[in-house]
C-alpha positions in Angstrom: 0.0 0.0 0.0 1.2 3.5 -1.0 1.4 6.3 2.1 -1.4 8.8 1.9 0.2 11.3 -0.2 1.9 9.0 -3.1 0.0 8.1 -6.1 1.0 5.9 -9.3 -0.5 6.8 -12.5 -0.6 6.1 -16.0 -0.4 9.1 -18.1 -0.7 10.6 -22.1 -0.3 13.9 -21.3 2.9 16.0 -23.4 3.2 18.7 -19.8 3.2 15.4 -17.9 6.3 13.6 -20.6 8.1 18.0 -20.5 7.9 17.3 -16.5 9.5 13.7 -16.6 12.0 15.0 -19.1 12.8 17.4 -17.0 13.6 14.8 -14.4 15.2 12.5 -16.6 18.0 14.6 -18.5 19.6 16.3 -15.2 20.0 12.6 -14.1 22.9 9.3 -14.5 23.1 8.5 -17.2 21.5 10.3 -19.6 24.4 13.4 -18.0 26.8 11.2 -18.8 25.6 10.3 -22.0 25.6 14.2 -23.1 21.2 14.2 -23.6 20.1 17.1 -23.9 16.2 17.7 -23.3 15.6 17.5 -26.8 17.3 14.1 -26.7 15.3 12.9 -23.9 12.0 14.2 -24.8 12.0 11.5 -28.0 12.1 8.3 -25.4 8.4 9.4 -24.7 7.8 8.9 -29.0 6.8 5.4 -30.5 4.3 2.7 -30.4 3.2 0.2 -27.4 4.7 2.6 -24.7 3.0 3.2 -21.3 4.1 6.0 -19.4 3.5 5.5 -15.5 4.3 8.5 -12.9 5.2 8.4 -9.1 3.4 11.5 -7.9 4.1 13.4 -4.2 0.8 14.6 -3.7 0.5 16.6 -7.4 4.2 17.1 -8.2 6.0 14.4 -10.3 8.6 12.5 -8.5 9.5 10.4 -11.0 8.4 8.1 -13.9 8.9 4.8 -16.2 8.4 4.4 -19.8 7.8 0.8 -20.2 7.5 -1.2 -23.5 4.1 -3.0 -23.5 4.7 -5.2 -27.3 7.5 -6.6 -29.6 10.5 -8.8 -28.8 11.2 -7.3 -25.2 7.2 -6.5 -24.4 7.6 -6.2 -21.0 10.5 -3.9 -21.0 11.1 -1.2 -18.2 12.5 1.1 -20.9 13.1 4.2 -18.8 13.0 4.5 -14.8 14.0 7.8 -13.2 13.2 9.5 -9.7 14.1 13.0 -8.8 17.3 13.6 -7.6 15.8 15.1 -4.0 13.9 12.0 -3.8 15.9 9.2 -4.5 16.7 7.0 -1.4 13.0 7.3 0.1 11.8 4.0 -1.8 10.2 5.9 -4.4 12.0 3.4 -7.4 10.8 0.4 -5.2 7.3 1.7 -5.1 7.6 2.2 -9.0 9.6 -1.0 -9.9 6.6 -3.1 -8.1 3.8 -1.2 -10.1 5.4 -1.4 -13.2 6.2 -5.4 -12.5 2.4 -5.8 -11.5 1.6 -3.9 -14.6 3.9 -5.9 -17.0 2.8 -9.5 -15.3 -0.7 -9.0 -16.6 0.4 -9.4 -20.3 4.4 -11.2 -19.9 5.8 -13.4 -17.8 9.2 -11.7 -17.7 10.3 -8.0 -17.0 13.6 -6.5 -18.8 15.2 -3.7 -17.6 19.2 -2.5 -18.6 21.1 -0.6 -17.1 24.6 1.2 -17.2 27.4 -0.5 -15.9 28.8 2.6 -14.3 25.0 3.1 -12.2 25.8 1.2 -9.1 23.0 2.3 -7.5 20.1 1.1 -10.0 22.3 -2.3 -10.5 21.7 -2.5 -6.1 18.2 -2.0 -6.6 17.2 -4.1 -9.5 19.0 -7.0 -7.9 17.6 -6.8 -5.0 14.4 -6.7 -6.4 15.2 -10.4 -8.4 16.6 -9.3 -11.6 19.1 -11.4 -12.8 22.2 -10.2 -15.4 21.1 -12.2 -19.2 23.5 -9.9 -21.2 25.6 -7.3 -21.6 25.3 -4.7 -24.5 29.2 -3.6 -25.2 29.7 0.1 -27.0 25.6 0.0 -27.2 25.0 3.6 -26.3 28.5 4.8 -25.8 32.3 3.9 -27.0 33.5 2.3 -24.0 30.4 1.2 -21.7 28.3 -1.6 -21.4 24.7 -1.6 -21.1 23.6 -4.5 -18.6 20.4 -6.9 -19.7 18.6 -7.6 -16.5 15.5 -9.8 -16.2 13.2 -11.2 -13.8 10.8 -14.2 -14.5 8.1 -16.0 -13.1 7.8 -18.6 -16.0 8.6 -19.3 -19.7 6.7 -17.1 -22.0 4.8 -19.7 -24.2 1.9 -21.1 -22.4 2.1 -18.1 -19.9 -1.3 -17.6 -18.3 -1.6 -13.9 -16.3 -2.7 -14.3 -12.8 -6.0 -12.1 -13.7 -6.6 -15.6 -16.2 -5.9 -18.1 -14.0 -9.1 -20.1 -12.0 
């Protein structure tokens, strides 16, 4: 159960993806990376996306952009929280909604992450992800993107919970 003044929330709104950007390119890695806002502002774009905030009473804390079909449906594509809130369990609170979320259609939820972002790597481990792959020069000359994953069974024959009798 969330406290009182938390909410999770699927959203479609553009001032809602301007607010998350905002979030997201003053943050590891995307800084690293060199993204500008502009740069950010595309990973909202495309089909099959879902975009899920973490709100402190009405401000945005923080946000994923998760990839609902294709190869890697089930992918956290994007998790960010607010520099001035990290540390408070916000990620938690967002990783378990978005795992919830993505069990209803997939048995297994992907996430990456860079190998120089220690504390993500903590988290998503201990939250059950296991390393499947790394991604060498993927984004950058010189780092390695890590392929986590964490599954409850294999994907053909997968019934969702909300199926099951």
């Amino acid at each position: 159960m969330l406290p009182d003044n938390i909410s999770i929330e699927l959203t479609t709104d553009s001032q809602d993806f301007a607010a998350c950007t905002d979030i997201m390119y003053k943050s590891e890695p995307w800084t690293r990376y060199g993204m500008t806002y502009t740069d950010c502002l595309k990973a909202f774009g495309g089909a099959f996306k879902e975009i899920i905030l973490i709100k402190n009473d009405d401000a945005i804390i923080g946000f994923a952009i998760l990839q609902t079909q294709g190869s890697f449906n089930g992918y956290i594509q994007t998790l960010a929280v607010s520099s001035d809130h990290r540390g408070g369990g916000y990620g938690t609170m967002l990783l378990k909604f978005c795992e919830k979320r993505i069990l209803q259609y997939s048995p297994n939820v992907f996430i990456c992450v860079s190998e120089f972002n220690a504390g993500a790597l903590k988290l998503y481990k201990k939250f059950g992800f296991e390393l499947v792959g790394e991604l060498k020069n993927f984004l950058k000359e010189g780092i390695s993107e890590l392929l986590l994953r964490k599954t409850i069974s294999p994907l053909l024959g997968y019934k969702p919970a909300t199926a099951k009798s």
